[in-house]
TORKOL-4160 file (C-alpha; in steps of 0.2 Angstrom, whole numbers, padded with zeros to 4 digits, m for minus):
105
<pt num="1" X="0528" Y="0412" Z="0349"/>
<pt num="2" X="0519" Y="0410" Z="0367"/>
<pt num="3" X="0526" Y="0417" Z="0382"/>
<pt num="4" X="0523" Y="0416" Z="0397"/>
<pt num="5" X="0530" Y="0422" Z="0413"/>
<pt num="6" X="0541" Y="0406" Z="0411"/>
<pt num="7" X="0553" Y="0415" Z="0399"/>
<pt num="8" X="0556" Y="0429" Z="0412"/>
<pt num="9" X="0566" Y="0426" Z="0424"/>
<pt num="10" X="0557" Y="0427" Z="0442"/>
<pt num="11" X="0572" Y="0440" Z="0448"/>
<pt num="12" X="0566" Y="0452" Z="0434"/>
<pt num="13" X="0546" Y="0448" Z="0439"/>
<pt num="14" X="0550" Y="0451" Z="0456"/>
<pt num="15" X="0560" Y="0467" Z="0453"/>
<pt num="16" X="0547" Y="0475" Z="0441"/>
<pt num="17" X="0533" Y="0470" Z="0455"/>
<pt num="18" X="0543" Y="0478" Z="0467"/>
<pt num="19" X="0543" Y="0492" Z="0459"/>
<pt num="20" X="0526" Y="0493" Z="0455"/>
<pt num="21" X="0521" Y="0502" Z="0471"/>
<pt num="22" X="0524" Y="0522" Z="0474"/>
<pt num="23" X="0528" Y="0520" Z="0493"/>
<pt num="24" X="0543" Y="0508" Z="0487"/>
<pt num="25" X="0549" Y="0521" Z="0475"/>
<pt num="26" X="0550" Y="0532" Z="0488"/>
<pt num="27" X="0562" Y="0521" Z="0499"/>
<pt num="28" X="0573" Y="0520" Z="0484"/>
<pt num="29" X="0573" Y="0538" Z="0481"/>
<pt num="30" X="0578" Y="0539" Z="0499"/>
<pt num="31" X="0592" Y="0529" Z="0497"/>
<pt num="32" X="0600" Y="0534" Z="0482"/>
<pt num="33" X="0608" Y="0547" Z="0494"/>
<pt num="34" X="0616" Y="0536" Z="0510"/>
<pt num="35" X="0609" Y="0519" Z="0518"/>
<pt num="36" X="0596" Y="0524" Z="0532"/>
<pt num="37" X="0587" Y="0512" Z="0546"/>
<pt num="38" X="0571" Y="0508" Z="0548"/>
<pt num="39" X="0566" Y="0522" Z="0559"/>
<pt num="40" X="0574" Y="0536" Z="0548"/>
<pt num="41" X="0562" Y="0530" Z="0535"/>
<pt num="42" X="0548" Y="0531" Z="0543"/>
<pt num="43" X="0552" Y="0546" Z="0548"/>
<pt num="44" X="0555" Y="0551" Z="0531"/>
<pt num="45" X="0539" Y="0545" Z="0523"/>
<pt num="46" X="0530" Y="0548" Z="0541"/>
<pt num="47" X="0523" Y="0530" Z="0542"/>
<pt num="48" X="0523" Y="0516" Z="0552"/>
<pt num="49" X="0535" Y="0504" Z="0554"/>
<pt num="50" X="0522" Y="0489" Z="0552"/>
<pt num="51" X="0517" Y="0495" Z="0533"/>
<pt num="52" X="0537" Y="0502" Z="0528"/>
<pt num="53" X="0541" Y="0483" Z="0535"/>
<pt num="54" X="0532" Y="0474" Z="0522"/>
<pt num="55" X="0537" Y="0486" Z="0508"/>
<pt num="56" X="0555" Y="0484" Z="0513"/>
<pt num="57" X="0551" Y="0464" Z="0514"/>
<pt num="58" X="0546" Y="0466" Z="0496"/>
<pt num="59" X="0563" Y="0474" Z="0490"/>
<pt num="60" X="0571" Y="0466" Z="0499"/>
<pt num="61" X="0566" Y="0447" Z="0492"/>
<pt num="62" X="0565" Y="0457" Z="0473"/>
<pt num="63" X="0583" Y="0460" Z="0480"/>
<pt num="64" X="0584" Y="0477" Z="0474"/>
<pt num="65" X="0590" Y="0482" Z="0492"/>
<pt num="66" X="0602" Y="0477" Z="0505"/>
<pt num="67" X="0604" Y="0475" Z="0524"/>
<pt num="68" X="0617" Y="0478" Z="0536"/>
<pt num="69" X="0613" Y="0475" Z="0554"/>
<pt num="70" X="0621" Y="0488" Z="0566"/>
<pt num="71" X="0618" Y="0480" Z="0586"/>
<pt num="72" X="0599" Y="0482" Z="0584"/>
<pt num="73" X="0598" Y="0492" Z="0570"/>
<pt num="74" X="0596" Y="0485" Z="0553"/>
<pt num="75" X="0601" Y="0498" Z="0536"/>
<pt num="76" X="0595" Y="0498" Z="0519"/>
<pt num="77" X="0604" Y="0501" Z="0504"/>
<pt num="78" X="0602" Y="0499" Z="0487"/>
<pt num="79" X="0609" Y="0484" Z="0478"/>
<pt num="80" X="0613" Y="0492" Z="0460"/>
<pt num="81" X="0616" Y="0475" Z="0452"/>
<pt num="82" X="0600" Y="0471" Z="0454"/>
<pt num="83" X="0595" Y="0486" Z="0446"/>
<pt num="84" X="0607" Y="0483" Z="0430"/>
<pt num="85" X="0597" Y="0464" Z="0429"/>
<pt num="86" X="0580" Y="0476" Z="0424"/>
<pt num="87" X="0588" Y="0488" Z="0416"/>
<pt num="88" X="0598" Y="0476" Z="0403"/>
<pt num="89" X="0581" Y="0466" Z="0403"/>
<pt num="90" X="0570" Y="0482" Z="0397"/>
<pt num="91" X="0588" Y="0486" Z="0386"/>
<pt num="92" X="0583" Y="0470" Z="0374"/>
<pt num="93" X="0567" Y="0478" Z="0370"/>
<pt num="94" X="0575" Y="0494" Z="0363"/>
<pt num="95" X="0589" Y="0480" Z="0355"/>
<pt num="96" X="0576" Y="0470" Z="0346"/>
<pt num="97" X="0561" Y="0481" Z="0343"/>
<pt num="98" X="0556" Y="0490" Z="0329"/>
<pt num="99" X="0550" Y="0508" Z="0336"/>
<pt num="100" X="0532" Y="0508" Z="0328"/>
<pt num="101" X="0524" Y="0527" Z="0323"/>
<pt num="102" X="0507" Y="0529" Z="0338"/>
<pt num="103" X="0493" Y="0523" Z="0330"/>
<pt num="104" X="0479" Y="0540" Z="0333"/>
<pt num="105" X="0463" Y="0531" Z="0335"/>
C-alpha cells in the first residue's frame, strides 16, 4: 500500500508540523495554565514579538490554539480538540500495530 501525505489528513499534518518547533512547545506549555497576550509571551520566552508572531501564526492555522481579542489585545488559548484530532490519530497506530522487539544492530 502507497501513502502519501494524501491519506493524512492536512489538519493532522499541520498539527504535527506545528509542533515540530521547540519555541511552539514552549507557548503551549505556557498556556496550559491560563490564556495569556502577546506581550506576556514574549515576556515569558523573552523574545520578540515579530518571531513569537509567526509561531503563533503557525498554531494558530494547525489550529491547535485560539484567539480572543480584548480592545487591542488579542489572547491565546489552547484548542484541546484539536489536540484530541493528533492524539486519536497517533492512537490508531498503538490500535493497529504490532509492537515489534528493537532490532540491536
Amino acid at each position: 500500500m502507497q501513502i502519501t501525505s494524501t491519506n493524512i489528513p492536512d489538519k493532522t499534518i499541520s498539527g504535527f508540523h506545528a509542533l515540530s518547533e521547540p519555541l511552539r512547545l514552549q507557548v503551549l506549555e505556557l498556556l496550559r495554565e491560563r490564556e495569556l497576550c502577546v506581550c506576556e509571551l514574549c515576556e515569558y520566552l523573552e523574545v520578540a514579538q515579530s518571531k513569537l508572531s509567526f509561531h503563533l501564526k503557525i498554531l494558530k492555522e494547525a489550529e491547535l490554539v485560539r484567539t480572543r481579542q480584548e480592545g487591542r489585545w488579542i489572547y491565546y488559548s489552547l484548542n484541546l480538540p484539536q489536540f484530541v484530532v493528533l492524539e486519536q490519530y497517533l492512537a490508531e497506530y498503538r490500535r493497529t500495530s504490532v509492537m515489534l522487539p528493537a532490532r540491536t544492530c
